[in-house]
TORBA-695889 format. One record per atom (N, C-alpha, C): x, y, z; residue in three letters. Coordinates in pm, whole numbers, plus 50000, padded with zeros to 5 digits. Example, Ala and Ser with C-alpha at 12.3 -4.5 7.8 and 13.67 -1.06 7.14 Angstrom:
! TORBA-695889
513194943150780Ala
512304955050780Ala
513204967050780Ala
512854977550708Ser
513674989450714Ser
512905000350787Ser
END
This chain:
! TORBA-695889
198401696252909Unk
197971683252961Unk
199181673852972Unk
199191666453063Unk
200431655553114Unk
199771641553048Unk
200141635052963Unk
200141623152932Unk
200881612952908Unk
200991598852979Unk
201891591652984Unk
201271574552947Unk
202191576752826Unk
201741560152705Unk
202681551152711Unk
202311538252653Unk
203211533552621Unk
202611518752499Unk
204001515552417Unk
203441507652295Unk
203541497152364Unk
202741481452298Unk
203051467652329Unk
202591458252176Unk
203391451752128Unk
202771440952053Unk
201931429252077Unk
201811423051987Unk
200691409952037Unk
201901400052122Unk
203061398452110Unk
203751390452158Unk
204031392552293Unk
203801400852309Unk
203831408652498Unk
202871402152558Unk
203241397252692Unk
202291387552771Unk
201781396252870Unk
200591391352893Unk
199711398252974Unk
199771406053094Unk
201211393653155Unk
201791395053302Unk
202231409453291Unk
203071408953192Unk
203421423353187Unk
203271436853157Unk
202021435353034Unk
201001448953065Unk
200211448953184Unk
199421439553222Unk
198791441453379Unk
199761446153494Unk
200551440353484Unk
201991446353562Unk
202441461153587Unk
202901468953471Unk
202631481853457Unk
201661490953457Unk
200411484353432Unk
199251495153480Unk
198961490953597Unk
199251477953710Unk
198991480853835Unk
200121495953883Unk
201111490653868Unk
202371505153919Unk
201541515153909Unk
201101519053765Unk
200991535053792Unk
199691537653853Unk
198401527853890Unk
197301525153924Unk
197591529154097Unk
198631521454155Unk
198861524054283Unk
199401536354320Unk
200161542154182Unk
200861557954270Unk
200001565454204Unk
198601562554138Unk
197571570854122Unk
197861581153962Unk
198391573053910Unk
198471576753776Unk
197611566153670Unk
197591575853519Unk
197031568953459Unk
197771564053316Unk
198161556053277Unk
198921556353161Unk
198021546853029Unk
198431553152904Unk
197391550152791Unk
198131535952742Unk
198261525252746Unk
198801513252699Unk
198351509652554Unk
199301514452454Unk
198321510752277Unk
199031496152237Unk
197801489152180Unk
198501477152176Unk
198321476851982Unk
199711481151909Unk
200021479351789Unk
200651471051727Unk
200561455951713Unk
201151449151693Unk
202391452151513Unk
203461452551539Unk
204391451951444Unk
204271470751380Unk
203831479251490Unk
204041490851480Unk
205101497551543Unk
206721502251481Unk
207931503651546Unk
207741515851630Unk
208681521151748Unk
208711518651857Unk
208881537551790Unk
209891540051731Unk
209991556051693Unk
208811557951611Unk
208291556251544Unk
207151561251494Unk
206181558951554Unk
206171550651677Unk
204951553051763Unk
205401565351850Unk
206161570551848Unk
206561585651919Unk
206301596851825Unk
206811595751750Unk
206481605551630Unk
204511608451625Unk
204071597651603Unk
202731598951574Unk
202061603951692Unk
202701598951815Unk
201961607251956Unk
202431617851971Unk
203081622651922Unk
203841640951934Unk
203281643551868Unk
202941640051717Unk
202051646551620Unk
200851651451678Unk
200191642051716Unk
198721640751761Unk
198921649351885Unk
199651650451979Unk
199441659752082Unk
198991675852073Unk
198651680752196Unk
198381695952190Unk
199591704052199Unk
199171716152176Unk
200651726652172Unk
201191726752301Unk
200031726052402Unk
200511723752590Unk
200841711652606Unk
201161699652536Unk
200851686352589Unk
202281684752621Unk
202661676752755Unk
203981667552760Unk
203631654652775Unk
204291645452722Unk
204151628552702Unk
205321626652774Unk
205031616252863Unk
205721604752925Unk
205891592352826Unk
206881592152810Unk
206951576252676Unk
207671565452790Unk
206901550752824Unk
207041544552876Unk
207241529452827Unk
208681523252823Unk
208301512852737Unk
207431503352834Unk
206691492852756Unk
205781484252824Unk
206461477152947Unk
207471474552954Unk
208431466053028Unk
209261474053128Unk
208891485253144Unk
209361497953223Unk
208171504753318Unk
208671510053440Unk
207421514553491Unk
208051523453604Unk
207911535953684Unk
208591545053791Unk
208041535653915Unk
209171536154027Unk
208671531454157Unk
207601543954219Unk
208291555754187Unk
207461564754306Unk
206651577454174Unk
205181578454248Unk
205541591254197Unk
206171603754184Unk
206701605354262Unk
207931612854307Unk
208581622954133Unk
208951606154106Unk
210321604954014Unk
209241608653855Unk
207981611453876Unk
207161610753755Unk
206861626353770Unk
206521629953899Unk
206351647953865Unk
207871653553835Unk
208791646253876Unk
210021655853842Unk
210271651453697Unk
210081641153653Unk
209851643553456Unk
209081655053408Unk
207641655153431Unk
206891660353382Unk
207211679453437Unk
207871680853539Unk
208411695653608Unk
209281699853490Unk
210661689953475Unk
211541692553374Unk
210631690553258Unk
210471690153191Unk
210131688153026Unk
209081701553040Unk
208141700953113Unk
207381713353101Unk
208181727253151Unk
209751727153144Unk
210541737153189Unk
211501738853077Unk
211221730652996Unk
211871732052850Unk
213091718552803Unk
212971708552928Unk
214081700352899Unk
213581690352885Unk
214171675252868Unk
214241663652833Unk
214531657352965Unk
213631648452994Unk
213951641953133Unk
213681625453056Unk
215061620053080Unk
214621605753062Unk
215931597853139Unk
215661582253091Unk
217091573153160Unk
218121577153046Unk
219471571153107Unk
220951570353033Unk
220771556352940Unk
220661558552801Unk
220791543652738Unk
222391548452635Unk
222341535652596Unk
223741536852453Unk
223011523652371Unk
223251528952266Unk
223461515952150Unk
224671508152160Unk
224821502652180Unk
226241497652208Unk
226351486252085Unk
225441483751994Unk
225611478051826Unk
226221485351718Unk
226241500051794Unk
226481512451664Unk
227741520051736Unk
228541525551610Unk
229311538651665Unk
228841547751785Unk
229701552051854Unk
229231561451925Unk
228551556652084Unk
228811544652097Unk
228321540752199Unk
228501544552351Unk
229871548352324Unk
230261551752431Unk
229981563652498Unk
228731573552405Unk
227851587052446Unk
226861581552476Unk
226011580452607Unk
224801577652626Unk
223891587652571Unk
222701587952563Unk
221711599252491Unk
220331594452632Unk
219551600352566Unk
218211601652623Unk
217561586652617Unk
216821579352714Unk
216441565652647Unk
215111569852601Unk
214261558752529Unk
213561558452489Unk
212441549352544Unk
212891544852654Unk
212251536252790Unk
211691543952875Unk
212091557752890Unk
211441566052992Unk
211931578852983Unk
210941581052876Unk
211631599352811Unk
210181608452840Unk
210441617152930Unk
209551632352954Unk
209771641352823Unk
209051646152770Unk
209031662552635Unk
208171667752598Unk
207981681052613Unk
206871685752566Unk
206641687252430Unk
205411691552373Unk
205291692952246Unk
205831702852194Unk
206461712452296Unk
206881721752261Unk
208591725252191Unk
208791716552336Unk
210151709852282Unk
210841705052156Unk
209481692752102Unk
210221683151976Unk
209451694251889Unk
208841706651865Unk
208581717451762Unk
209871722051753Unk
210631727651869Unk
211861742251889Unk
212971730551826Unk
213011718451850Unk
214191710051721Unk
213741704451614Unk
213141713351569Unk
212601709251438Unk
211811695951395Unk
210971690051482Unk
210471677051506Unk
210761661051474Unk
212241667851506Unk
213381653151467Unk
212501642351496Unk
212751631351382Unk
211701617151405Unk
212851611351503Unk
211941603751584Unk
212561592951686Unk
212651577651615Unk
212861580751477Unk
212941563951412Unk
214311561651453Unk
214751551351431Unk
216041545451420Unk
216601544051271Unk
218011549751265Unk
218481547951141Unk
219171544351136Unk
220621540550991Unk
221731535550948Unk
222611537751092Unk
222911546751150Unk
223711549751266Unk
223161553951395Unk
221751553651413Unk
221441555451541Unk
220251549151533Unk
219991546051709Unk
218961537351764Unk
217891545751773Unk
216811539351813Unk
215501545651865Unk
215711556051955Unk
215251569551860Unk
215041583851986Unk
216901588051976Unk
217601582851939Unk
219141585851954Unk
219471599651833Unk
219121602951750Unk
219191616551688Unk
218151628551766Unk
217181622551825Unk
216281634451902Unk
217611638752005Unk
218521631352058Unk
219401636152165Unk
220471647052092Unk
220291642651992Unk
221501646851925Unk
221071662651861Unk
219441666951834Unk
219191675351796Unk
218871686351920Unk
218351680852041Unk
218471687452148Unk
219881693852179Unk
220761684152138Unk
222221691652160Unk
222661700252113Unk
222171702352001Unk
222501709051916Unk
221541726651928Unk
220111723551968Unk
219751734552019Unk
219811740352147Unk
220711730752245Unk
220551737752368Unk
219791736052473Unk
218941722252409Unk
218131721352566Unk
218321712352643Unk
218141717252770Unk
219021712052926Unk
218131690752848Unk
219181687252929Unk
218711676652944Unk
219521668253062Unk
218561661353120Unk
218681649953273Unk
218521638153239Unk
219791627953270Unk
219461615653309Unk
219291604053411Unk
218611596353399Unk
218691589853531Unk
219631576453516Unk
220851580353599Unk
221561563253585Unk
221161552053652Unk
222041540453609Unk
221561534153694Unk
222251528353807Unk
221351522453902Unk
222041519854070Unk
222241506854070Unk
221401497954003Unk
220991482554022Unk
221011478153903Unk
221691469653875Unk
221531457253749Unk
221181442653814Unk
220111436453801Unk
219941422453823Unk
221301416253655Unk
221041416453564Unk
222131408453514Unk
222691414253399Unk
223851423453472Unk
224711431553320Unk
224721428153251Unk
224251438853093Unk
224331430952980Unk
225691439552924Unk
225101455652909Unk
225781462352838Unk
226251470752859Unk
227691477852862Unk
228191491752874Unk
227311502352843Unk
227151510952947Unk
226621524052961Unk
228131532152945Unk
228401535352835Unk
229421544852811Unk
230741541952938Unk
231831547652972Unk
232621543953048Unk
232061543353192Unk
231251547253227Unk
230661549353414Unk
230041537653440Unk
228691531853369Unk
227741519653422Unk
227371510853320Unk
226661504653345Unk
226301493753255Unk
224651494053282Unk
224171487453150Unk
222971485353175Unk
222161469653182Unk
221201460453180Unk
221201444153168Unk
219631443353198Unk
219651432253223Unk
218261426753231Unk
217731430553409Unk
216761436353439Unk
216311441553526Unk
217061454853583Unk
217211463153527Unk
217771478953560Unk
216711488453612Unk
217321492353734Unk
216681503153821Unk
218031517753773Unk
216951525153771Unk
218131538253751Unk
217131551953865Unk
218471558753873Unk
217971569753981Unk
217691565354086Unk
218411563854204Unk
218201551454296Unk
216941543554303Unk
216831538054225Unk
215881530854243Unk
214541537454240Unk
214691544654130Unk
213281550554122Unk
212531550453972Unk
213001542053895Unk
212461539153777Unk
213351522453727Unk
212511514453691Unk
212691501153663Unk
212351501353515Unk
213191491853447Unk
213171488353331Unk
213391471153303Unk
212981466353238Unk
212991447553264Unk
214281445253095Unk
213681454652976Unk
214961447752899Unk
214221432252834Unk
214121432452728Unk
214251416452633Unk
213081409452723Unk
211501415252730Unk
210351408552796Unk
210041400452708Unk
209951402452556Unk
209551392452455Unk
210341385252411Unk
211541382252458Unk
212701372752386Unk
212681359552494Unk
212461362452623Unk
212381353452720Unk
211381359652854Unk
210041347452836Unk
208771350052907Unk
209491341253096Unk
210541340753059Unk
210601334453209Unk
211711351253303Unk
211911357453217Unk
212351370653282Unk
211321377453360Unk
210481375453302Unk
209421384253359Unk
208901384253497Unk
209061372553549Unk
209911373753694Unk
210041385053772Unk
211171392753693Unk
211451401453766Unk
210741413453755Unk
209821419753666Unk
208701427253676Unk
208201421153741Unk
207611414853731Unk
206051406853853Unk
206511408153966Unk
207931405254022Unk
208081408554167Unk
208591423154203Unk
208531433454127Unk
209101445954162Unk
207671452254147Unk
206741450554038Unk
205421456454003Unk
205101452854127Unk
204341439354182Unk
204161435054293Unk
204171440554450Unk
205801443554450Unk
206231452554579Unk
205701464554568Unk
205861472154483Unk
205211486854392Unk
204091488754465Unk
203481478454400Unk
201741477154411Unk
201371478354597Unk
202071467854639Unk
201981465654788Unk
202661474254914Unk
203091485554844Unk
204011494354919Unk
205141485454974Unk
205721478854946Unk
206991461755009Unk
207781470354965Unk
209521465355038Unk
210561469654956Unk
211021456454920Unk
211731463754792Unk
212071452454714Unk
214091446354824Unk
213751429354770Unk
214961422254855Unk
215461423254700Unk
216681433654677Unk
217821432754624Unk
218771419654591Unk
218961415254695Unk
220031402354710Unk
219031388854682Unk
217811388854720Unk
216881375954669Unk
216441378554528Unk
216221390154448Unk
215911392154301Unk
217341388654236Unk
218751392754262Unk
219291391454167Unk
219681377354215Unk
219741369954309Unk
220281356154303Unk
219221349154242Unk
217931351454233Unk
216971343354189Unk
217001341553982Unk
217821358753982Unk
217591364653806Unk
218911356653752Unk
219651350653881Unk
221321346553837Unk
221801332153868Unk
220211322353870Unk
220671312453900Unk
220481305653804Unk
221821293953777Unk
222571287253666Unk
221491279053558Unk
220261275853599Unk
219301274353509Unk
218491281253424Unk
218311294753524Unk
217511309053441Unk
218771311353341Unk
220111311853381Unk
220741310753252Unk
221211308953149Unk
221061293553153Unk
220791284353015Unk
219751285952995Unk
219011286553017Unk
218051290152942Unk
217621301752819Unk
217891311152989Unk
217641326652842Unk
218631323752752Unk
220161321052750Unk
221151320452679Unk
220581308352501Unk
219931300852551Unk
219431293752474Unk
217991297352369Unk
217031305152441Unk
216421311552407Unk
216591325152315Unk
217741330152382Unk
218541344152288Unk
218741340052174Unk
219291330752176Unk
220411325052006Unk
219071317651925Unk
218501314751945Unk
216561307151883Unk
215741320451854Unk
215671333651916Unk
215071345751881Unk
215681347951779Unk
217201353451792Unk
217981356651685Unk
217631350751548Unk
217971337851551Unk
217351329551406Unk
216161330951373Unk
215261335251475Unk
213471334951418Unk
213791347851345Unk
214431358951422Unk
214531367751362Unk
214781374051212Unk
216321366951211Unk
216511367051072Unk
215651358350965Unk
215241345251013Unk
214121344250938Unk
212881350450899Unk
212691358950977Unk
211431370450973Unk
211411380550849Unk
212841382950870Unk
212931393750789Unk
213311385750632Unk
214081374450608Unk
214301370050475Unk
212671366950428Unk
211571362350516Unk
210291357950429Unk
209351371150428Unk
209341379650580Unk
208501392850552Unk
209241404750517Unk
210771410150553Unk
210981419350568Unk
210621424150689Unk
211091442050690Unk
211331444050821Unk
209951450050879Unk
209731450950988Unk
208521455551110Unk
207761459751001Unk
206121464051004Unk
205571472350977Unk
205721488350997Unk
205031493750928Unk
204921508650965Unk
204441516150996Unk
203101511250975Unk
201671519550992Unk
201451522551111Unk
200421533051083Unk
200171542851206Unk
199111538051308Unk
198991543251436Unk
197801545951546Unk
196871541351464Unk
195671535351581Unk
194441538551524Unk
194161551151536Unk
192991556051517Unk
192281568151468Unk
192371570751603Unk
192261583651652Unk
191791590351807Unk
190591592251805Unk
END
């Protein structure tokens, strides 16, 4: 069975889960949207691999991510049910090692069969690697093919993609055949740029390149987020000095 999920917290705005299930609604897919508030992002992978069948491949989709075509969704689900890893090019670029992209965790194809044959490496994040960044590392280690999709389009570079690309706020990778938005809950005025790419998606439109990124790059959207970034940050660390870090707990029940 082909199944394709994805997590969202309570802080995720509406625009943008309705957003992503129009996409896959229009290229006639169906994707499971779980809404776990303060349930982290690798152990919501772990627990859906668990729970899967011995035939099952999962599409892991972050909420803020969505494929333009279906096209680009059977050739995930072709590869992974052929023994490989089909996802985008990400890097941690906070941690060592950045400069190796791995598998992202925004738009990763695998069968169940797969994360069994590497020993069912957890996709948590640890002391030295990000979310899903040791699953790359254990695939490497056994040998299985793996594909990435770079990217073609940045509305607003944030971060080095190893020496070749960069990645930022509104990234299309594989020409333009899978979108990713990047920091939807840190700043609700980004979202923008999902709503007008979901939008086109939805409406069969092509997307105006040169009107999204001048619109994602004009001198007010940038004080802003810039202002907004450094105010997350502090909520942040305040979060963690009064609660500590994310929750842990699992799925509801199936």
């Amino acid at each position: 069975m082909r199944l394709i999920t994805s997590l969202y917290w309570k802080n995720v705005s509406a625009e943008i889960v309705d957003g992503q299930r129009r996409v896959f609604e229009r290229l006639g897919l169906t994707v499971v949207q779980h809404q776990a508030h303060g349930l982290r992002h690798g152990l919501f992978m772990d627990q859906m691999l668990e729970r899967a069948g011995e035939d099952d491949t999962l599409l892991f989709v972050d909420i803020d991510a969505f494929p333009l075509t279906r096209e680009i969704v059977e050739r995930a689900f072709a590869f992974a049910e052929a023994g490989g890893v089909f996802a985008v090019a990400h890097a941690a670029n906070h941690l060592p090692g950045a400069e190796t992209p791995y598998a992202g965790p925004m738009f990763l194809c695998v069968s169940r069969r797969t994360w069994d044959r590497v020993g069912r490496v957890s996709m948590l994040e640890g002391p030295q690697t990000d979310v899903g960044q040791a699953f790359t590392f254990a695939l490497k280690a056994h040998g299985v093919p793996i594909e990435l999709l770079w990217p073609n389009f940045v509305c607003i570079p944030r971060w080095a993609l190893g020496p070749r690309a960069a990645t930022g706020i509104g990234t299309f990778y594989g020409d333009s055949s899978v979108f990713h938005l990047f920091e939807s809950r840190a700043d609700q005025g980004l979202n923008y740029a999902l709503s007008y790419v979901s939008d086109r998606v939805s409406r069969d439109a092509p997307i105006d390149f040169v009107a999204l990124h001048a619109h994602m790059n004009a001198p007010a959207m940038q004080i802003r987020h810039r202002f907004l970034m450094r105010t997350q940050r502090l909520r942040k660390k305040l979060r963690r000095l009064v609660f500590g870090k994310p929750k842990t707990q699992g799925l509801p029940a199936a």
